[in-house]
Every structure is written in C-alpha cells, then in structure tokens.
C-alpha positions in Angstrom: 83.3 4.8 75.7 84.3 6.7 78.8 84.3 5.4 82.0 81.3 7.4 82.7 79.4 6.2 80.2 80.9 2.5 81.0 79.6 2.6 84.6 75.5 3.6 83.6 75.8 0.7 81.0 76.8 -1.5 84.1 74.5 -0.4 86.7 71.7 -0.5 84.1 72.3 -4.3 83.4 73.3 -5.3 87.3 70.8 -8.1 88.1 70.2 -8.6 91.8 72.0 -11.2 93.3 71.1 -11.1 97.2 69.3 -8.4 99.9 70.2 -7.3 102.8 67.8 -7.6 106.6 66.1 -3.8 106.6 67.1 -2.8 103.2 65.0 0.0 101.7 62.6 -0.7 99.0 60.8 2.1 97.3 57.3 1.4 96.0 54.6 4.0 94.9 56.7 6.8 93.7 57.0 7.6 97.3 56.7 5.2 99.7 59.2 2.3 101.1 59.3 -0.5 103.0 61.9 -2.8 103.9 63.6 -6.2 103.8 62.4 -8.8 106.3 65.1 -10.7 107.6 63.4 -14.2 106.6 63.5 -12.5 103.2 66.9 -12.2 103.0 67.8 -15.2 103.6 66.1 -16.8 101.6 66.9 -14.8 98.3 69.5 -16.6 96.2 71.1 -15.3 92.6 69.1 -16.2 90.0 65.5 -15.3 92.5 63.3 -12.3 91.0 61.8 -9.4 93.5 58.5 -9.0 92.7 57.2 -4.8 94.3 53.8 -4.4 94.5 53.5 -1.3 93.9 49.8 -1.3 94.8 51.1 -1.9 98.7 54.6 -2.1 99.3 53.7 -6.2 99.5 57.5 -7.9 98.6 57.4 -11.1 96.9 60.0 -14.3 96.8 59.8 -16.1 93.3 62.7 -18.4 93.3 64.6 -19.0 89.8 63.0 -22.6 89.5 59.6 -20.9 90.3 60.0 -18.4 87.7 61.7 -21.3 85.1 58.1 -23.0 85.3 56.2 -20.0 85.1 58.1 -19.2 81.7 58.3 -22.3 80.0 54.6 -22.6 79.9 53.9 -19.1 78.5 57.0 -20.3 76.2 54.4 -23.1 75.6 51.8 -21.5 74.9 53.1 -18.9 73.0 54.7 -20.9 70.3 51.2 -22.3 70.0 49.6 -19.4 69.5 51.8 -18.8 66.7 50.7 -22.0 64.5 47.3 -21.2 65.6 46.8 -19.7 62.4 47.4 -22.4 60.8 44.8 -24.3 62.5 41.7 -24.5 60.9 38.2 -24.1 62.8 37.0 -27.5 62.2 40.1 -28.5 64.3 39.0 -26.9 67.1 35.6 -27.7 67.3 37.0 -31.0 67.5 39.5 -30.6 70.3 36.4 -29.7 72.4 34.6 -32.9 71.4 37.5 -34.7 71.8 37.9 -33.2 75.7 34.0 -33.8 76.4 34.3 -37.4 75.2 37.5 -37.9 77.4 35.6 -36.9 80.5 32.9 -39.3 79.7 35.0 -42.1 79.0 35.0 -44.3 82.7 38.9 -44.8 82.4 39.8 -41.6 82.3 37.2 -40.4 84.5 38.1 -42.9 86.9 42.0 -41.3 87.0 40.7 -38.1 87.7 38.2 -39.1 90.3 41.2 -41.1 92.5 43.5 -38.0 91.9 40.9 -36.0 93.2 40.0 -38.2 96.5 43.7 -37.8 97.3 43.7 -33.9 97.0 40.2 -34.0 99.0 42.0 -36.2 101.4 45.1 -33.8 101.8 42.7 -30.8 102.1 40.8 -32.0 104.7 44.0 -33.2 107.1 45.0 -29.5 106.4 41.4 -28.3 107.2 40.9 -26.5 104.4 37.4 -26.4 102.7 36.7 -29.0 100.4 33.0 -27.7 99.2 34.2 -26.6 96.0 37.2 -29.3 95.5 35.5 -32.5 95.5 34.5 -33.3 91.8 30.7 -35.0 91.1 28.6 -36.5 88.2 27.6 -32.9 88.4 30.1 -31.0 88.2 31.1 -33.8 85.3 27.8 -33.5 83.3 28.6 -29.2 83.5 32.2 -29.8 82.4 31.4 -31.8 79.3 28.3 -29.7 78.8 30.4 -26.5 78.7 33.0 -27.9 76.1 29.9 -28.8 73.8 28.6 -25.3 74.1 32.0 -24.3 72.9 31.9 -26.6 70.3 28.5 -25.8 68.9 29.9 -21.8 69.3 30.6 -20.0 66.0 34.2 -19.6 65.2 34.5 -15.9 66.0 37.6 -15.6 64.7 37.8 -13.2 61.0 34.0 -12.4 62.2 32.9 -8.8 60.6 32.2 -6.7 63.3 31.7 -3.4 61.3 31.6 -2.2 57.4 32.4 1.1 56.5 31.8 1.7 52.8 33.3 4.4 50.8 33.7 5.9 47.2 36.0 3.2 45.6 37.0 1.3 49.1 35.7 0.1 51.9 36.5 -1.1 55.5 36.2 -3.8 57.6 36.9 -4.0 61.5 37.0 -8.2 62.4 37.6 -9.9 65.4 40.8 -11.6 65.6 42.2 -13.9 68.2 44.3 -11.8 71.1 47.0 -14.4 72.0 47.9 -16.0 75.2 45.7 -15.6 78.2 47.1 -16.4 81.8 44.5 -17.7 84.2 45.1 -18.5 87.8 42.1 -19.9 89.5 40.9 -21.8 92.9 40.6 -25.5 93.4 38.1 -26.1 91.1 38.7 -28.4 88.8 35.4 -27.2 86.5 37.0 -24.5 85.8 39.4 -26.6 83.1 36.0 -26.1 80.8 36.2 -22.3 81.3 39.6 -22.0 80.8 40.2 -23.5 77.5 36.9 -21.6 75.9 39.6 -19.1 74.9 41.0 -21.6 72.1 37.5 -21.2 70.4 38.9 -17.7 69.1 42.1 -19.0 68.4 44.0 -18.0 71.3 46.1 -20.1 73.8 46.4 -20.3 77.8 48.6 -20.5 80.2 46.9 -21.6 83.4 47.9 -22.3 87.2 45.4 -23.8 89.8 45.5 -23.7 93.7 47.4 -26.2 95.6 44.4 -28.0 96.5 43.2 -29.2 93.3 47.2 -29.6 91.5 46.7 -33.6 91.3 43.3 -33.3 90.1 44.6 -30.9 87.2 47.3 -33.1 86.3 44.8 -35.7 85.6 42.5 -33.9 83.7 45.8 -32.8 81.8 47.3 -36.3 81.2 43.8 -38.0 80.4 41.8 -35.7 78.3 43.1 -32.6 77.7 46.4 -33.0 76.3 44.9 -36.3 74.5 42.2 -34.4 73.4 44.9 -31.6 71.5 46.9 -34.0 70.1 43.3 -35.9 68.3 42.2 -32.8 67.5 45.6 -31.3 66.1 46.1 -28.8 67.5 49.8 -27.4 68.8 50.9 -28.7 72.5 51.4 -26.1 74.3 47.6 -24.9 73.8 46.8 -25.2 77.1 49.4 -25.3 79.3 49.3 -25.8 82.9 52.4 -24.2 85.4 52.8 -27.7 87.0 53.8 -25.9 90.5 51.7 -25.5 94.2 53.6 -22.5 95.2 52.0 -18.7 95.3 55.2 -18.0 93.7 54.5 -19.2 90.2 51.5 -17.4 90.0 53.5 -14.2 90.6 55.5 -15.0 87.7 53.3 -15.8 85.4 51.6 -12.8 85.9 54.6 -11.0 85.7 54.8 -12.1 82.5 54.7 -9.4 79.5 53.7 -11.6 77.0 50.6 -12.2 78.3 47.8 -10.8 76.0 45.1 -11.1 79.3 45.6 -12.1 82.6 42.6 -13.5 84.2 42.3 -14.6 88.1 39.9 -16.1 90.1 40.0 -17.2 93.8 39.9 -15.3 97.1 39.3 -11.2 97.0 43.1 -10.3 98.6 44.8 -13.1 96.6 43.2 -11.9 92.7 43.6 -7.8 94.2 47.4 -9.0 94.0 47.4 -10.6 90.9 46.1 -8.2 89.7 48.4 -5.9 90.2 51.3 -7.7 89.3 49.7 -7.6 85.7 49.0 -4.2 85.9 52.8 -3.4 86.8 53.3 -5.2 83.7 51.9 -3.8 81.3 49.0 -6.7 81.0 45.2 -6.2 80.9 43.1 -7.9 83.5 40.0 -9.1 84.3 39.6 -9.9 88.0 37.1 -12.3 89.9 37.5 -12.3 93.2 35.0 -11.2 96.1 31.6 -11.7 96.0 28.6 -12.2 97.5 24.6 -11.4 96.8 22.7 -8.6 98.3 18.9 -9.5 98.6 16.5 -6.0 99.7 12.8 -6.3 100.3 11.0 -3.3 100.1 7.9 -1.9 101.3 5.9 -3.8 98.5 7.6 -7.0 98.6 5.6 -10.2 98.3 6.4 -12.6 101.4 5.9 -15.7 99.3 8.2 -14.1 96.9 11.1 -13.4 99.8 10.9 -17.1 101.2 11.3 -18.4 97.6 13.9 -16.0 96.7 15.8 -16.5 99.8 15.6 -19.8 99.9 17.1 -20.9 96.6 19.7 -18.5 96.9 21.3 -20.5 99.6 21.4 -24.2 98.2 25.4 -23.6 98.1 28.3 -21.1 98.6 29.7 -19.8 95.2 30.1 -16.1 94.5 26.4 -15.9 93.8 25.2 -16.7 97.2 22.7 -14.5 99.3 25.1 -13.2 101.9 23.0 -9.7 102.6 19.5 -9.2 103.3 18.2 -6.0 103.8 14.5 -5.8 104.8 12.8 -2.2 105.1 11.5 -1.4 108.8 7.7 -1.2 107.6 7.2 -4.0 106.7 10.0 -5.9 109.3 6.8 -7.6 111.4 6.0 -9.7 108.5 9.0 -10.0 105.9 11.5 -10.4 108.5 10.0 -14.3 109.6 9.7 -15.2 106.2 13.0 -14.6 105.8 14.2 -16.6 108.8 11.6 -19.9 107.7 13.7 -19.3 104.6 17.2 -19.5 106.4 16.1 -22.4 108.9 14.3 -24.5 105.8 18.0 -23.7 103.7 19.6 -24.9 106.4 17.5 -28.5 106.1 18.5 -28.7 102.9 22.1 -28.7 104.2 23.3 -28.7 107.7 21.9 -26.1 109.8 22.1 -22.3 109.6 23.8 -19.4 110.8 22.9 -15.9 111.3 24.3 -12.3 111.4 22.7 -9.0 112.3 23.5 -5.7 112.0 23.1 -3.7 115.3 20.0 -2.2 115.7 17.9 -4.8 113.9 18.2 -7.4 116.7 14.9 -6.5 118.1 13.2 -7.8 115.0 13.8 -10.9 115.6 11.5 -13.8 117.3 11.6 -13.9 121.1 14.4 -16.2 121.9 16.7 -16.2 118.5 19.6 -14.5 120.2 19.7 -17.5 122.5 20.3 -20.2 120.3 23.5 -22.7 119.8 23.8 -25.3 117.7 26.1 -27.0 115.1 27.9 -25.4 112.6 30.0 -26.8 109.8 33.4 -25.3 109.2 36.7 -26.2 107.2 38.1 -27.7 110.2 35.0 -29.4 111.4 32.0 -29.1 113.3 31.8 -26.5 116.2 29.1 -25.6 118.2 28.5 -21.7 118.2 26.4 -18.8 118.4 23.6 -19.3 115.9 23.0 -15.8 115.7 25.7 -12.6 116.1 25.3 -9.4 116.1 28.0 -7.5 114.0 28.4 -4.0 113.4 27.1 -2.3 109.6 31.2 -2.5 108.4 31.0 -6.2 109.4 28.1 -6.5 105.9 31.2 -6.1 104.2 32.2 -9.1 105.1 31.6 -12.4 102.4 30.3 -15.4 104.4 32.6 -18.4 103.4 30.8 -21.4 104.8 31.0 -25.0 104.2 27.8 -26.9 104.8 25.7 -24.4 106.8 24.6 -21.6 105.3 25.3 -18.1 106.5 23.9 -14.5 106.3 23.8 -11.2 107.7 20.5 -9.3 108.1 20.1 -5.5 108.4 16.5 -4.1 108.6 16.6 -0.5 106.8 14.4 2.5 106.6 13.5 2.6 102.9 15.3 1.1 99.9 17.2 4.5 99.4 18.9 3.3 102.9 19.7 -0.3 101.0 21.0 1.0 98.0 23.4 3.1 100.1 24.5 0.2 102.5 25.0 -2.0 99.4 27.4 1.0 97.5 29.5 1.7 100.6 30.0 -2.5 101.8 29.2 -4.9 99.1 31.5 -6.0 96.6 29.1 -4.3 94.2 28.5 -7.7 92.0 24.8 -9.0 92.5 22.0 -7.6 93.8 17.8 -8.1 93.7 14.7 -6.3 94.7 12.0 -8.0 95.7 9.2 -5.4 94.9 5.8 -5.4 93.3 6.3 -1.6 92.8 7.4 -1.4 89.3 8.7 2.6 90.4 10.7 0.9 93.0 12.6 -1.8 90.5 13.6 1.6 88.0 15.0 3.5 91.2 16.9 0.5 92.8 18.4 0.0 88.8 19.3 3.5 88.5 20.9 4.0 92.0 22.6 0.3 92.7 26.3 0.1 91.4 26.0 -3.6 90.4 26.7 -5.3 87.2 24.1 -7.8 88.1 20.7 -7.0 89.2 17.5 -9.1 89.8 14.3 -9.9 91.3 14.3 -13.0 92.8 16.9 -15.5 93.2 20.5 -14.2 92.9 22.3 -17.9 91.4 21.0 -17.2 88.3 24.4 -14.9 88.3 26.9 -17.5 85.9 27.9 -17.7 82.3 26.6 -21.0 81.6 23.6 -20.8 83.8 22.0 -17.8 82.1 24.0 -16.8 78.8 24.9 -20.4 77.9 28.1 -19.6 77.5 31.1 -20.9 80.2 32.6 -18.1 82.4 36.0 -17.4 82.9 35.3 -15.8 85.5 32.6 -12.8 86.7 33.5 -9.4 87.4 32.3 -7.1 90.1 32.4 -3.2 89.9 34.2 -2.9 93.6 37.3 -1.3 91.9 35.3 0.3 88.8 33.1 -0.5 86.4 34.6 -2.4 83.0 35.7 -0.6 80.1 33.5 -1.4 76.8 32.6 -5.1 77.6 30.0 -6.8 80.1 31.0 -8.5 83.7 30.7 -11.6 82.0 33.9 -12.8 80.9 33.7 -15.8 78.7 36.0 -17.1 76.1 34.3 -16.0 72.7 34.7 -12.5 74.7 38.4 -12.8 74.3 39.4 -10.8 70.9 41.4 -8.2 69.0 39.8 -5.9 66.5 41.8 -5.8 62.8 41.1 -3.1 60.5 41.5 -4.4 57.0 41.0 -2.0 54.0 39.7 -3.3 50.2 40.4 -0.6 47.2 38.5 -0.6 44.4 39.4 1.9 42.9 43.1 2.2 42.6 43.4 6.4 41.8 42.6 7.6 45.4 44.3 10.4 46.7 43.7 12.3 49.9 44.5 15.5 48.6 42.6 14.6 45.5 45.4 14.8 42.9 45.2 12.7 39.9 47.3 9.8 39.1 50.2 10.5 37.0 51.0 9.0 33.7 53.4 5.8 34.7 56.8 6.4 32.2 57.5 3.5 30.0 
C-alpha cells in the first residue's frame, strides 16, 4: 500500500476525539455553523456529534449516553430475532399477563408511589403535571388497551393479496418489521401503546421524558418485565433506555437498526427526532403539534356550537379545540354561544381564557376585554388578562394550558376564509364544521388539509376512542401528508409485506422452452 493510499484509509477511520471553540461545521450541503465554546468543553473521546442537518442544531451525546441508548436496541434486537420462534398464543398472553399486573393492588400501588414522587419533583420544577399524574382512569384505559390487543388477530403471516397464475401462484403477507424506537412525553399510558407493536411480532425500544422516568421504571419492574417472562417471551421485548437526558433520545434515534422510529411529545422536540432518523436512514412517524380547529358556518346550529365547543374542552390533549372560527353573518348570534360554551368549560375546570384575532374584538359582549381573573399555569396560579387580542400568525400557536381552558377566536367572512386560515396556521390535524348545509360539509372536506375532519366535537380524534385500537401516536399533515397508510398509527399498523411464491407446476419457463430430458 502506498503512503497515499495509507493516509485515506487513516483519515477515513479517524473518530473524533475533541472540538475546538468556533470550529466550522458544515450541515445542509452548504451551510455551517460553529462550535460553541460550552460545547467544546464538554466533548470528551469516546462522545458522538450528532448534525442536524435539518438546521445546523449540534448535539452532545456523551459515550455513556450513547452506551444506554445501544444496549437497549442490542435488547431488543436479539428479541426480535427469537420472535419467530414465539408463537401467537404467547403473546396474547403477555398482554393479559400486563393487564392483570396493573390490576393487581401491589403492583399498582408501586407505581402509584413512584408516580407521586415524579408529580412531586415536576411540580417543585413547575412543570405541568396534567398529563403526568396517573388515575383509576388512566388505569382502567391502560388495561383496557392491552385487552384490545389481546383480543386483536395475530396479523403476523396474514394474506394480504393472492395472485393466481397458470401452474403458480402468489402471495403478499404481512410480516413483523422489527424493532421500533419510541420516544414519548410523560405519560405513563402510553406503556399500553407502545408495546401494541409486539402483537405483529415486533420489538421496542422506548425512552420516556424525564418527568415520568420513576413511573416507567415501575411499570417495568412490576408488570411489564413480569408480564414477558409469564408469557415467554424474550427479555429485551420491550426495552426501556433507563436514562432522563435529551441525549439518549438522540442516540437511539441515531440508531440504524431501527426498523421505525416513532416520537411523541412537543412539536420542536419530535421535528428533531425526527430528523435524526431521517439522517439515518430510519422511517418515521411523527406526533407532535396539535391542536383542533372548530368553524361555524353560515348554517350552523347554535345548540350544535355550544355542545360542540363545550366537550371539546373537558381537557388539553392534542385533540383539544384551540381555534374557533365563526363566519361574520352569523357572529351576533354564534359568537355568544360560543363564549356560554368557554365560560361553562371553564366550570367544569378552573376558569377560562380567551384569544382573539384582531379585528374580531368588536364581536364580543360589552365589557369582555375588561376582564381579569385566575388562571392556572405550570407554575401556579396567576391572575391575567382573560381575554388578548393576538394577531392572525398568533392562531398558529397551540394553547398548552393546565386547568383553564384556552382558545383563540377569529370571526371570518365565509368558510372559504376558514379553510384558508386553517391551511396557512394550523398544524393541519383535526378540524370540524358545524353546518346544516350538506354543500358546505363536501366543500370544507374537499378544501381542508386535515387528516381528521368532523362535525361536532373534535376528542373523538384517538385510536382507542374511535377505532378501538391503541395509538402510537397520531399524525398531522403539517410536513406532508403520509405515504400509503392512515394518520392513525397503531401497533397492528406496524408490518412488512413478503412475497412468497407456490409452483405447481414445476416446467415453467419465461421464455417458454421446454424442460430438457434430465441425463441418468
């Protein structure tokens, strides 16, 4: 070998070892940005450099950050191996087995004091806690998502399509993908979602927020690990990245033996996830921002509004009214049913709070613009404002309230105006038309660039809520629509195709030639 030669092979295997304060970093084909000083300082040999190619965004994962991240896909990917060998009945029972953990008081009662102590840490930090703290309610969904998977046939060798020919035919069959990565927010429900992917015969690999870590390392140690290991099936199934920092995340994701990365939490933090799978090589299905558009048009009912409005308030998930749009002729009479519904929402919880486009201000009662009272917040209660005006960019905004519920109103000229507002701002997820003009509800779902599309109440958006089926998460269309499968994610939705061919007749050819006599 020359010493040419000799001195590519070296610079191709180099590993970075350290960076330097303002060192250049080229991201996008042609863009850079630069070392920050903390940066440098803190890198050590062994750390990774994660580029985000996306947005020049330069991210830290120490070596014991990325050692987590990679024994658990390890984990799970030697799992998904002897997954084949794991028969369907198995895993039927795992999901029984998980159910009856999370009804039995012992273990319940582990998880319930490990989740007091992350609601207590949360709250001295002032984070929001809304959808942190665990209930009966959130128990009774768990359990009754795991028995929805149980009761779910076994897609797995499922014959999607026959093609028959002359002498052979073909099959295409669903076949398990392998190991999903899931990074979600402090919701400890979402343990039920997560491990619907084992129904196909797939594994994951999943990492939760800070918030909720002692919660899921309860639900781990007393019922889902036990419930694997009574059911049979290989540790490592469903693996958790035991770690609070961003950092694991990043490596996971950076991961290319993922077979699906799936993320769910706030819009900025999935966008980047996302994009660290993209940059390697890994599918993804994103679920981020959200927020539900509500418009009112000329022939909307105003029973129908209040009723609509009302029960899409009764808490804040992805789902929740956060835009109402009410057409200007018919403001005099739709825009105070609207407002009985915000005020009678905010009995229901703990007051209300109100945003309005400029412009549609002078719709309101005499004396709104005036008010002040409480209003619920991560940090605590503040008195404020109880109604802002905001300019039309500002509808892009998602509303993430505690205890009082909040909204922005713009009144519009026509629902042509709406479905415009709602393309340009909204995440494009949910939206509903509250109409009696049938013409009306077959323009709005022609023109409106939302997966999900109603007439009434917009929480009917979730998996389990409306397909039976738990989520992994649900897509919006605010970076494009989804390639050949619905914005419901859920785990039975989480398969390969295999093409398998049976011969009949053993003589074909394609050119047709005949088979030759065989020599003794």
């Amino acid at each position: 070998m020359d010493d040419g030669a000799a001195r590519q092979t070296t610079e191709r295997t180099d590993r970075l070892e350290r960076l330097a304060p303002g060192q250049p970093v080229i991201y996008g084909g042609d863009r850079v940005t630069h070392v920050g000083a903390e940066l440098a300082a803190a890198f050590r040999p062994g750390d990774r450099l994660v580029v985000v190619q996306d947005d020049g965004a330069l991210l830290h994962v120490p070596a014991a950050q990325h050692a987590l991240a990679s024994h658990a896909v390890d984990r799970a990917l030697t799992a998904f191996q002897a997954m084949g060998a794991v028969a369907d009945a198995q895993i039927t029972a795992f999901f029984e087995a998980f159910a009856a953990r999370l009804e039995d008081e012992a273990a319940w009662g582990a998880i319930a004091r490990a989740n007091a102590a992350d609601v207590e840490r949360a709250q001295a930090r002032g984070r929001s806690t809304t959808r942190l703290a665990i209930s009966e309610a959130m128990r009774r969904d768990m359990t009754a998502g795991l028995r929805a998977w149980r009761d779910t046939p076994p897609p797995r060798d499922a014959v999607i399509e026959r093609v028959e020919h002359a002498g052979w035919s073909v099959e295409q069959t669903a076949a398990p993908l392998g190991v999903v990565g899931f990074v979600f927010e402090g919701r400890p429900n979402v343990f039920a979602d997560a491990t619907g992917v084992l129904r196909g015969g797939n594994t994951v690999v999943f990492r939760i927020g800070s918030d909720a870590l002692g919660t899921a390392r309860a639900i781990v140690d007393f019922a889902l690990d036990p419930a694997l290991a009574e059911a049979g099936l290989p540790a490592g199934a469903a693996s958790l990245v035991d770690s609070a920092e961003h950092a694991a995340g990043w490596a996971m994701f950076g991961d290319r033996r993922l077979a699906l990365a799936v993320a769910r939490g706030s819009g900025p933090a999935v966008a980047q996830l996302g994009a660290i799978a993209r940059q390697a090589g890994t599918p993804v299905s994103l679920h981020g921002t959200g927020g539900a558009w509500m418009v009112a048009d000329a022939s909307a009912n105003a029973d129908r509004l209040f009723a609509a409005a009302y029960h899409s308030l009764d808490r804040k998930v992805c789902n929740t009214l956060n835009v109402c749009c009410i057409v200007r002729a018919r403001a005099a009479e739709l825009v105070p049913a609207f407002l009985q519904a915000l005020e009678r929402a905010g009995e229901r919880r703990a007051g209300w709070k109100l945003h309005v486009a400029g412009g549609s201000e002078s719709y309101l009662p005499a004396g709104w613009l005036d008010r002040r009272g409480p209003v619920v917040r991560a940090e605590g209660v503040r008195e404020e404002a109880l109604v802002e005006i905001i300019a039309d960019a500002d509808l892009a905004r998602e509303w993430e309230w505690e205890e009082t519920p909040e909204v922005s109103l713009r009144i519009v000229d026509d629902l042509d105006e709406a479905v415009a507002l709602f393309n340009r701002y909204s995440p494009q997820f949910t939206a509903s038309l509250i109409a009696s003009d049938a013409e009306a509800h077959l323009r709005f779902y022609a023109a409106i660039n939302a997966p999900f599309v109603g007439d009434g109440f917009t929480r009917w958006v979730d998996g389990q809520y409306a397909l039976d089926r738990p989520e992994l998460g649900l897509s919006n269309w605010e970076h494009g629509r989804l390639f050949a499968r619905g914005a419901v994610l859920a785990g039975d939705g989480v398969f390969s195709v295999r093409t398998r061919v049976r011969q009949t007749d053993p003589h074909l050819d394609r050119a047709g030639a005949p088979t030759p006599a065989r020599k003794p």
